[in-house]
VEXDREN-2710 file (C-alpha; in Angstrom, 1 decimal):
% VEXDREN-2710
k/r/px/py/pz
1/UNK/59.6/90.8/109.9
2/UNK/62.0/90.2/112.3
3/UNK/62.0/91.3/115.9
4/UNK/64.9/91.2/118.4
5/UNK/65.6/87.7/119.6
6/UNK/66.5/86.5/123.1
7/UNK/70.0/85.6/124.4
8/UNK/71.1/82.2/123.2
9/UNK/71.1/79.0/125.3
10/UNK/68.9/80.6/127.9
11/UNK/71.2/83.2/128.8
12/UNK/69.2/86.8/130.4
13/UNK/71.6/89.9/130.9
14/UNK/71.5/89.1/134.7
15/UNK/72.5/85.2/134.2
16/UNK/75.7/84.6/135.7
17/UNK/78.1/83.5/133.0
18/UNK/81.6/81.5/133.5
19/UNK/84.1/84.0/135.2
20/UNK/86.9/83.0/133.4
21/UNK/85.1/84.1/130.0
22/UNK/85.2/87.3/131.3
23/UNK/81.6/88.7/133.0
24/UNK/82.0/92.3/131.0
25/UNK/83.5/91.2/127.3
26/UNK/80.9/88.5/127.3
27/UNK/78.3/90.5/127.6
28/UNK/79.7/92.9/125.2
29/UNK/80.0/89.9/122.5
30/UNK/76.5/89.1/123.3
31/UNK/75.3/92.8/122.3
32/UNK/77.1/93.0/119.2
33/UNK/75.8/89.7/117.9
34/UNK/72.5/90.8/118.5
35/UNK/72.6/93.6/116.8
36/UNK/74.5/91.8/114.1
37/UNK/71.4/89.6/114.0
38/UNK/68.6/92.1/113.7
39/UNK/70.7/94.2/111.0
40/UNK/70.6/90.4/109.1
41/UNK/67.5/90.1/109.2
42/UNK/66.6/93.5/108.3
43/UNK/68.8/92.7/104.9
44/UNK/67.2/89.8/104.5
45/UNK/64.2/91.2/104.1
46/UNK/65.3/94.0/102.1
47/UNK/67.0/91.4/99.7
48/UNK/63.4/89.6/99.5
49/UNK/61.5/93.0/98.6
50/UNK/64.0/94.2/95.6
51/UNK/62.8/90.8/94.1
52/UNK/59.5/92.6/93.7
53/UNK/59.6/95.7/91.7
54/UNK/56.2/96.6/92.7
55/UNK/56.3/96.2/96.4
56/UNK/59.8/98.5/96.4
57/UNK/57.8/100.9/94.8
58/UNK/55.2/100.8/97.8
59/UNK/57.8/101.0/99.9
60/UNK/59.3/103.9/98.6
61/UNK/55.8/106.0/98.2
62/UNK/55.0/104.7/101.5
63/UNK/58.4/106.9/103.2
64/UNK/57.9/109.4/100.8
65/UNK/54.3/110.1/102.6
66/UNK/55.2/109.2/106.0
67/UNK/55.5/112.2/108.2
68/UNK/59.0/112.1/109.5
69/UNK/60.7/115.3/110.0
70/UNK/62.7/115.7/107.0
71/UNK/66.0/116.1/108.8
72/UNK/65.6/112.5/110.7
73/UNK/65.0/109.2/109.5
74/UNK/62.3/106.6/110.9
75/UNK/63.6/103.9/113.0
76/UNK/64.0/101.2/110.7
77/UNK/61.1/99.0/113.0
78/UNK/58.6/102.0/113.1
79/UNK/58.8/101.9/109.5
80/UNK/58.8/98.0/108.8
81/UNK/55.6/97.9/111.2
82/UNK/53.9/100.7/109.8
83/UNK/54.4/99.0/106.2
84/UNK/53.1/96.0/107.1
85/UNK/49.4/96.9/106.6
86/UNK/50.4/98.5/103.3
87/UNK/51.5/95.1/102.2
88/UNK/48.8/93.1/103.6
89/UNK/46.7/95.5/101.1
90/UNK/49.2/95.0/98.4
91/UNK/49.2/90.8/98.9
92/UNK/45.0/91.4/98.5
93/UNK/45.0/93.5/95.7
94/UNK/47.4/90.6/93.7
95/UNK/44.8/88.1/94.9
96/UNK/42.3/90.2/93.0
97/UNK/43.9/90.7/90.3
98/UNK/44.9/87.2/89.8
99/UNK/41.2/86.8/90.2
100/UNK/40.3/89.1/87.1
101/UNK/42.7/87.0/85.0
102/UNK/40.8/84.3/85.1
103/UNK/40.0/82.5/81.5
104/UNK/36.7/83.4/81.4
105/UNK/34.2/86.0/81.9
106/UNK/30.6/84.8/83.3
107/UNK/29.1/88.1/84.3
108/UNK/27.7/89.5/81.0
109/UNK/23.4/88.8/80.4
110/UNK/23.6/87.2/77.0
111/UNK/26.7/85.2/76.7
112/UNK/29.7/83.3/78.4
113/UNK/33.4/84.4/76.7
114/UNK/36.8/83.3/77.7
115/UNK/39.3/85.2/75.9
116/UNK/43.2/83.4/76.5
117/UNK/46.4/84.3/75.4
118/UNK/49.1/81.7/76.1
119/UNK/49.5/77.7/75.2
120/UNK/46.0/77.3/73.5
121/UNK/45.0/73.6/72.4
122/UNK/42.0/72.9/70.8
123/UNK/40.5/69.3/70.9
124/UNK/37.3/68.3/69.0
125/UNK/35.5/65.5/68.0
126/UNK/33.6/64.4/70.8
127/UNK/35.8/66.2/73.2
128/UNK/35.1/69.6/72.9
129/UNK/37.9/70.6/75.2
130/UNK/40.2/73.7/75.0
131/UNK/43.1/73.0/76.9
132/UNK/45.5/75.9/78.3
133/UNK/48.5/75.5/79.5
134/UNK/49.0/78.1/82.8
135/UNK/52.9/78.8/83.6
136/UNK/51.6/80.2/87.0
137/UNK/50.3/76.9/87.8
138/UNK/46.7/77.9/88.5
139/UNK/43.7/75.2/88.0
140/UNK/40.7/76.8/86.1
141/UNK/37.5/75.0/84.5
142/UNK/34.8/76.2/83.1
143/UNK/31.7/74.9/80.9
144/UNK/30.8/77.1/78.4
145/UNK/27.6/77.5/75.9
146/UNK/28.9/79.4/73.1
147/UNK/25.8/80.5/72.1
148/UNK/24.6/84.2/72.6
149/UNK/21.1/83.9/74.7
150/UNK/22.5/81.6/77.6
151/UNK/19.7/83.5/79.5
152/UNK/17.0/81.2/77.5
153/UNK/17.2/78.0/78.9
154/UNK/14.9/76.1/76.7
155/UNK/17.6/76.8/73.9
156/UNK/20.4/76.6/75.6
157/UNK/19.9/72.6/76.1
158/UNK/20.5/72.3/72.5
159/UNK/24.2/74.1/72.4
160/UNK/26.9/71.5/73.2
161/UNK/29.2/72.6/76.6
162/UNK/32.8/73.3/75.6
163/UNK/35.0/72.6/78.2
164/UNK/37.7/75.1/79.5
165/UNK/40.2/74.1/81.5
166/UNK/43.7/75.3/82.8
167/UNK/47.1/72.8/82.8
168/UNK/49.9/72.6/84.9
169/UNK/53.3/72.3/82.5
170/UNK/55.1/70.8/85.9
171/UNK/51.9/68.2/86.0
172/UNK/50.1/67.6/83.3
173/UNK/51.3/66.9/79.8
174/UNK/49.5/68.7/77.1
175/UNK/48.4/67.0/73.7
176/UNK/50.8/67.7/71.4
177/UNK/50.0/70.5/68.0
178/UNK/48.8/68.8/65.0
179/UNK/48.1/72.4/63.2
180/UNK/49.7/75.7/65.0
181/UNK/47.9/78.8/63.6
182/UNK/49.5/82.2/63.5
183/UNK/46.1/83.5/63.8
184/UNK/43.5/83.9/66.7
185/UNK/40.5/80.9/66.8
186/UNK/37.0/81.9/67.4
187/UNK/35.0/78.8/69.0
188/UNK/30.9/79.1/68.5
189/UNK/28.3/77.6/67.8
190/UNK/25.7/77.3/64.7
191/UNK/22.5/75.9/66.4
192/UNK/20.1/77.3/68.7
193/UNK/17.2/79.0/66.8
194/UNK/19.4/79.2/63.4
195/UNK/17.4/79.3/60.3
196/UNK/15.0/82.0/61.9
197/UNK/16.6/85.6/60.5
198/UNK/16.0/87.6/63.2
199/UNK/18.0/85.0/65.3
200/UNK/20.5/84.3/62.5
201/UNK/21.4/88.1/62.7
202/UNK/20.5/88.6/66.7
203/UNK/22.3/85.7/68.4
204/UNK/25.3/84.7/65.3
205/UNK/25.9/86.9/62.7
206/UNK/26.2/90.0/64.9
207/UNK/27.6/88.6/68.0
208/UNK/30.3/86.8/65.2
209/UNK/31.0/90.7/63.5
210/UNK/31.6/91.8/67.3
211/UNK/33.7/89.4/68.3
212/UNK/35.8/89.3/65.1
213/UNK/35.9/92.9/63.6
214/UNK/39.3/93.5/65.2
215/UNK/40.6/90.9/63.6
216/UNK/39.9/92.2/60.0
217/UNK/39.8/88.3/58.4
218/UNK/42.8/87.2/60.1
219/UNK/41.0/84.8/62.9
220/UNK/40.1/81.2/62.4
221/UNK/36.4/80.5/62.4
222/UNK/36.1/76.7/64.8
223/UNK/32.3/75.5/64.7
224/UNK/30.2/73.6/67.3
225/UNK/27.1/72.0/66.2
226/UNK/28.0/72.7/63.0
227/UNK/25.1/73.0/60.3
228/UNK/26.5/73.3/57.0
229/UNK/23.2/74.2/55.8
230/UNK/23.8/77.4/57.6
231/UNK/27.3/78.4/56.9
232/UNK/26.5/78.1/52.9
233/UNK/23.1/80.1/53.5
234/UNK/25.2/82.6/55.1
235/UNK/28.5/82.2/53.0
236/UNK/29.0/85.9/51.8
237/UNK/29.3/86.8/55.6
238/UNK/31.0/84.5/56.9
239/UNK/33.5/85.1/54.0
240/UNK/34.0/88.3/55.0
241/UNK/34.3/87.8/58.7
242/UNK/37.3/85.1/58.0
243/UNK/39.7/84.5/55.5
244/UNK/39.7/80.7/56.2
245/UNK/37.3/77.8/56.0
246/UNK/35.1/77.3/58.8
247/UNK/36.6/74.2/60.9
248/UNK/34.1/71.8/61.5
249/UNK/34.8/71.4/65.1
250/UNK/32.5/68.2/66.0
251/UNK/34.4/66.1/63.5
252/UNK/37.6/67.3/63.3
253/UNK/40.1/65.3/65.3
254/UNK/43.3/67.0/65.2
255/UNK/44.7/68.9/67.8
256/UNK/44.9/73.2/67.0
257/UNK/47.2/75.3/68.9
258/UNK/47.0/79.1/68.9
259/UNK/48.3/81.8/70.6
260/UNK/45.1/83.5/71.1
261/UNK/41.8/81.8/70.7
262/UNK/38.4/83.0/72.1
263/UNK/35.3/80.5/73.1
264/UNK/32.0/81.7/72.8
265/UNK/30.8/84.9/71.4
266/UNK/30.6/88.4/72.7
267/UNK/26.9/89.9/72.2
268/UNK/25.1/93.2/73.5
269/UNK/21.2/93.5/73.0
270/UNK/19.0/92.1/70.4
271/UNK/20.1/93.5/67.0
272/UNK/22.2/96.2/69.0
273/UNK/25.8/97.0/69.3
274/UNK/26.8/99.0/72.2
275/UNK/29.6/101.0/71.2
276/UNK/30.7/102.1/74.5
277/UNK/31.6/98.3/75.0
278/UNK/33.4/98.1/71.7
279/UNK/37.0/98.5/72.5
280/UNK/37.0/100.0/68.5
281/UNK/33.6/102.0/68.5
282/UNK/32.0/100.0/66.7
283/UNK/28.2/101.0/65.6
284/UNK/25.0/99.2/64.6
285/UNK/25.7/101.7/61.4
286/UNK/29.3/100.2/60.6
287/UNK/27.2/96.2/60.7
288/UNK/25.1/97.3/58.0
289/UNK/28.0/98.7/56.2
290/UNK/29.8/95.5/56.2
291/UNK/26.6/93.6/54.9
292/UNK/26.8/95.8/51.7
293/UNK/29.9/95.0/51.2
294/UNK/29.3/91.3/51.9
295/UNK/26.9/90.9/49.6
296/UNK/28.6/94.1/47.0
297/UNK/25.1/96.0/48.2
298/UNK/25.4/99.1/45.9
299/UNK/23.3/101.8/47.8
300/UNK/24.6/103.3/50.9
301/UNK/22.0/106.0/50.7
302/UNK/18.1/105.9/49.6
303/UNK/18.5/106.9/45.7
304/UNK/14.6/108.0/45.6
305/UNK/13.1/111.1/45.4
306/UNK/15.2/113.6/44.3
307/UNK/17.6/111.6/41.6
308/UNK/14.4/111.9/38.6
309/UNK/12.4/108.7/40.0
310/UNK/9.7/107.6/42.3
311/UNK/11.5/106.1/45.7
312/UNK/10.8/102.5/45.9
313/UNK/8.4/101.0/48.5
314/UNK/8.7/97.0/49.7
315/UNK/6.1/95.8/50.6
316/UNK/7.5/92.6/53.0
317/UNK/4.9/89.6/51.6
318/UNK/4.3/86.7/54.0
319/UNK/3.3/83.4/52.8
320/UNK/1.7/82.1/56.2
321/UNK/0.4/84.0/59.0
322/UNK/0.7/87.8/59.6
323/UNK/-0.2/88.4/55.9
324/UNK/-1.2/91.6/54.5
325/UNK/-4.6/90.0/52.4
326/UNK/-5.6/93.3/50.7
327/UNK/-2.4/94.4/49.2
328/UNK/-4.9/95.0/45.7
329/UNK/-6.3/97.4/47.0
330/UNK/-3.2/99.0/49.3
331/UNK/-0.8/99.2/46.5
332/UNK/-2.7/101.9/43.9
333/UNK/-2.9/104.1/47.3
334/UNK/1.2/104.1/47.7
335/UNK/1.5/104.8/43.8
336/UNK/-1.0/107.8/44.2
337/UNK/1.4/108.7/47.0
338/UNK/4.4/108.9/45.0
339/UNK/6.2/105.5/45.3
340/UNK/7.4/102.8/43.1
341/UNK/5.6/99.4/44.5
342/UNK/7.8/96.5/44.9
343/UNK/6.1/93.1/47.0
344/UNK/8.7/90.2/47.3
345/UNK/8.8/87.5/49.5
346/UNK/12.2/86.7/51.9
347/UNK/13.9/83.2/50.7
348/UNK/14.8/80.8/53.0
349/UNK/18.0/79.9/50.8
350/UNK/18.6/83.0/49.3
351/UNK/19.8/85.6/51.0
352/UNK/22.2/87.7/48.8
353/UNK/19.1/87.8/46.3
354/UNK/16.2/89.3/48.7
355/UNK/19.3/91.4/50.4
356/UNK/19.5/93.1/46.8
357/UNK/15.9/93.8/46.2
358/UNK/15.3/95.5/50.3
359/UNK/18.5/97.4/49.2
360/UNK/17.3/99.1/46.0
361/UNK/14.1/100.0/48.0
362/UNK/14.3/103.3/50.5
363/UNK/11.0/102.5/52.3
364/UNK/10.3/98.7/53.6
365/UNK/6.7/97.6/54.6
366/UNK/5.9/94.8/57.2
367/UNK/4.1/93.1/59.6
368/UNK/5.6/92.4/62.6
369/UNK/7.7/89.5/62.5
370/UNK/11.3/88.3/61.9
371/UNK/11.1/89.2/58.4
372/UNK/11.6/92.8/59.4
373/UNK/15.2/91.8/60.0
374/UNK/16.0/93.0/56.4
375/UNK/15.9/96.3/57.2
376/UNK/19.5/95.5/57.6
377/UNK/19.6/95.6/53.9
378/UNK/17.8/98.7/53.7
379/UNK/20.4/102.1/52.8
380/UNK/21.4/104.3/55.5
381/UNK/18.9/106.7/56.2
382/UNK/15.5/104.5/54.4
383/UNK/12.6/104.4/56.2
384/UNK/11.1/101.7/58.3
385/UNK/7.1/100.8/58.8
386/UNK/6.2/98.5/61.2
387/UNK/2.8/97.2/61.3
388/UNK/1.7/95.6/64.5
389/UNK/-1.0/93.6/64.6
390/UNK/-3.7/92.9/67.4
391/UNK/-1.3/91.3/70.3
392/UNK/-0.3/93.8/73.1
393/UNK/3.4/93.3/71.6
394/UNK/4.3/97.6/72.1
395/UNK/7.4/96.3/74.3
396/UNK/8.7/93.7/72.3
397/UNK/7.7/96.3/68.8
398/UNK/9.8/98.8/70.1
399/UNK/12.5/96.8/71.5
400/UNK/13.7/94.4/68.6
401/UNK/12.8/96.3/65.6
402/UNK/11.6/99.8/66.4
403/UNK/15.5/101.2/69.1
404/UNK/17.4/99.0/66.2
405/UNK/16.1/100.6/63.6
406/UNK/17.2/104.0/64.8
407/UNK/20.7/102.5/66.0
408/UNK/20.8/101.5/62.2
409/UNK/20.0/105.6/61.7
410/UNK/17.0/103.9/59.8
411/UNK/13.5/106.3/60.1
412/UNK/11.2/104.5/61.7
413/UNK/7.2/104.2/61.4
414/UNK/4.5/102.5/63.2
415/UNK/1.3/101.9/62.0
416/UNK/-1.0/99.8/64.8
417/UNK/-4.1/98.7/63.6
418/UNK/-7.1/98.7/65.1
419/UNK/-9.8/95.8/65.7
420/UNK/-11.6/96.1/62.3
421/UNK/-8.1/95.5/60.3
422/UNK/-7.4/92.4/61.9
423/UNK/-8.5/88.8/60.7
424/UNK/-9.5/87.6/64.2
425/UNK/-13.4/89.4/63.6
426/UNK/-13.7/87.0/61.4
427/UNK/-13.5/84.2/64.1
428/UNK/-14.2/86.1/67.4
429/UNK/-17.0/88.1/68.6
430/UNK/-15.4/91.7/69.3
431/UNK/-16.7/91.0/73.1
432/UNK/-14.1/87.9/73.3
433/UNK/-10.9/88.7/75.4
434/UNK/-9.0/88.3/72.3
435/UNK/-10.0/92.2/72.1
436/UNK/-10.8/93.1/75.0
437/UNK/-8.4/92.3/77.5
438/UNK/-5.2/90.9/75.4
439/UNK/-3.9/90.5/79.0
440/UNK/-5.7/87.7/79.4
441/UNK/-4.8/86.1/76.7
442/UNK/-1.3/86.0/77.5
443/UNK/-1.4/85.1/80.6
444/UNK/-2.5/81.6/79.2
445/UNK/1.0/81.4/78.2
446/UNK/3.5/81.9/74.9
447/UNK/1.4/78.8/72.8
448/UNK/-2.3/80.1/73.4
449/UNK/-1.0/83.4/72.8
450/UNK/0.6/82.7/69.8
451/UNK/-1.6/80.7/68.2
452/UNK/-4.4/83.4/68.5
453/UNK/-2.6/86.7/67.6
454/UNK/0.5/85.6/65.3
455/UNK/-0.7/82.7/63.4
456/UNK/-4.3/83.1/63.0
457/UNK/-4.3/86.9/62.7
458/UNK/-4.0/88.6/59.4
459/UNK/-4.1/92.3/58.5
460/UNK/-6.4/94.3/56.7
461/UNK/-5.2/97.5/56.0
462/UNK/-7.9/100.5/55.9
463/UNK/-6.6/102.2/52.9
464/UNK/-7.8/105.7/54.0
465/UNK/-5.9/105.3/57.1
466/UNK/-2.9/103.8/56.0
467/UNK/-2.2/106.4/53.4
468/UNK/-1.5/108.6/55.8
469/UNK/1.4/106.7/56.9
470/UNK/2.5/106.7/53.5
471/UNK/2.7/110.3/53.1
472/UNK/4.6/110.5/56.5
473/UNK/6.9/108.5/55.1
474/UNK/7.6/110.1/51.4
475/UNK/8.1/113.7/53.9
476/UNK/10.8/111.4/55.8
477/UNK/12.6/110.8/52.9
478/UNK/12.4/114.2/51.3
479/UNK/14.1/116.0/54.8
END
């Protein structure tokens, strides 16, 4: 702001000035301009602030609150000073809120997501670029994995680096559109530990129903890495999620311009939605809803028990390690229970067909294992028994299968086993480590560990003990 200038040319009050300009009316002249000059300034500077609604608006609150007796009125400098502060804070606020617009959001555990509304250009084939152009002129870049685990960096090598970056329509000339979309473009990527089904479901198919849901079809799918194999495995979901065909974005050379396009995908805990998050609500329960419909999944409910026949039980069969080897003997017990028996093995390829067979069940059976990720299939309200073998694995048990389950509204069992129903007495003394201090065992890192407790183990179910189980669950099902 403006504060009262000195005398021109030099001049003080006292100066002696020309006596035939007249010593008095000089100084007179002098006065008058003076003030002319601050009340200039003081519109000035008025005239700069109406240009900005908001700071007018600071302004007034800022008199409104002052404490002036309401029958006077501030000097105009007290004021001016006084606001000064208030605008400083106002100038640093902007600043952080120009900070919060930035393209991208880095802060979240699992995953990297820039959401951008504006000028969007898309450019793939060996590229990889999403181009924006920024009216306001700010430079932004940013590499992004769009991959949901960017925690694990063993996996994260594997996802290619999309590249982010802001232009500047005064400096930089933009490719020009080959396609304009009317719809919003989702950029991810289908690599990464695909082909497993707990990570198909966990770190894609999820994170994709999240990201997409609001969209209800209307987004274009753009994919990184692409593996065909995968989009046709998963083809019934991925139709759903998008009206369009997937772009393949690695080999696709054209320029896409939307309006709204979002890289990477947005991703909460393993096989979890938090729906405080979820700008719509959305529920681990409305997932598994839109997998029946996906794959036209006919029972919402478990249909066992009181509708004339026995409830179905799954048995999940394994073909490699983790097995249950004395299903013979197992399976007369759950019929002397009450249930109908069904064992079926998950297919690699064919999804929709073991998705049909966990769905007509209302009680799945398995060791732990990534094949427990069908009990997304399962109705609402089925029940859940997880068998977990010799391992030490209560943490990751209850974590990826056993708080999902229930945020499904799944009812959930576990059934540990003890020493004599696991394989490993068959190779190890029962003084080895291997059952006495598990501890040690890990701490000889993920292969050793793994190789001892989830591919040589097996499970041999005590059939007195595990009936009990079974008759926990039938009472589940009748409540």
């Amino acid at each position: 702001m403006c504060t009262t200038p000195p005398p021109p040319f030099g001049f003080t009050r006292s100066s002696r000035l020309p006596e035939k300009m007249g010593k008095k009316l000089r100084w007179s002249e002098f006065r008058s301009f003076a003030i002319g000059f601050i009340v200039g300034c003081l519109l000035v500077s008025m005239t700069y602030l109406s240009m900005f609604k908001n700071d007018m608006d600071l302004l007034s609150n800022f008199l409104k609150s002052s404490a002036w007796p309401s029958s006077a009125a501030a000097p105009a400098n007290q004021s001016l000073a006084l606001l000064l502060p208030k605008l400083s804070e106002r100038t640093s606020l902007m600043a952080v809120e120009r900070k919060r617009r930035a393209l991208c959001d880095l802060s979240a555990y699992r995953t990297d997501v820039c959401d951008i509304h504006g000028d969007v250009r898309i450019v793939g084939e060996g590229s990889s670029t999403v181009l924006v152009v920024s009216p306001s002129g700010e430079n932004q870049s940013f590499e992004i994995k769009p991959y949901a685990r960017k925690a694990d960096h063993v996996v994260v090598r594997r996802v290619p680096t999309v590249h982010v970056h802001s232009l500047t329509p005064h400096r930089d000339a933009p490719p020009p559109c080959v396609v304009t979309h009317d719809v919003p473009g989702v950029v991810f990527a289908t690599t990464g530990y695909c082909g497993n089904i707990f990570h198909d479901i966990s770190d894609l198919l999820l994170p994709l129903f999240q990201t997409t849901r609001r969209f209800r079809g209307r987004v274009q799918l753009l994919a990184v890495k692409n593996e065909t194999w995968w989009l046709y495995k998963y083809r019934h979901i991925i139709a759903k999620l998008s009206d369009f065909p997937v772009i393949n974005y690695d080999y696709d050379d054209r320029v896409h311009c939307f309006r709204h396009a979002i890289v990477g995908l947005r991703a909460d805990n393993d096989l979890t939605i938090d729906a405080s998050k979820s700008a719509e609500g959305v529920t681990m329960v409305d997932f598994v809803a839109f997998l029946r419909t996906a794959y036209s999944l006919p029972h919402a409910r478990p249909s066992g028990g009181g509708s004339g026949r026995r409830p179905r039980l799954l048995f999940i069969s394994r073909g490699g390690s983790r097995r249950f080897v004395n299903l013979d003997e197992v399976v007369p017990v759950a019929e002397e229970v009450g249930f109908e028996v069904v064992i079926a093995e998950p297919s690699f390829m064919d999804v929709a067909a073991f998705a049909e067979t966990v769905n007509s069940c209302d009680v799945m059976v398995g060791v732990h294992g990534a094949g427990l990720t069908n009990m997304v299939f399962l109705p609402t309200g089925a029940v859940l028994i997880q068998v977990l073998p010799l391992a030490k694995l209560d943490w990751i048990a209850a974590n990826y299968y056993a708080k999902p389950a229930m945020g499904m509204q799944l009812k959930y069992l576990q059934y540990d086993i003890l020493e004599e129903e696991s394989t490993l007495i068959d190779h190890y003394p029962r003084d080895h480590a291997v059952f006495k201090d598990p501890d040690a065992i890990h701490k000889q890192g993920w292969q050793t560990m793994g190789q001892i407790y989830l591919v040589e183990q097996n499970v041999r179910l005590r059939k007195d003990r595990f009936r009990g189980v079974l008759e926990q669950a039938r009472e589940l099902l009748e409540q």
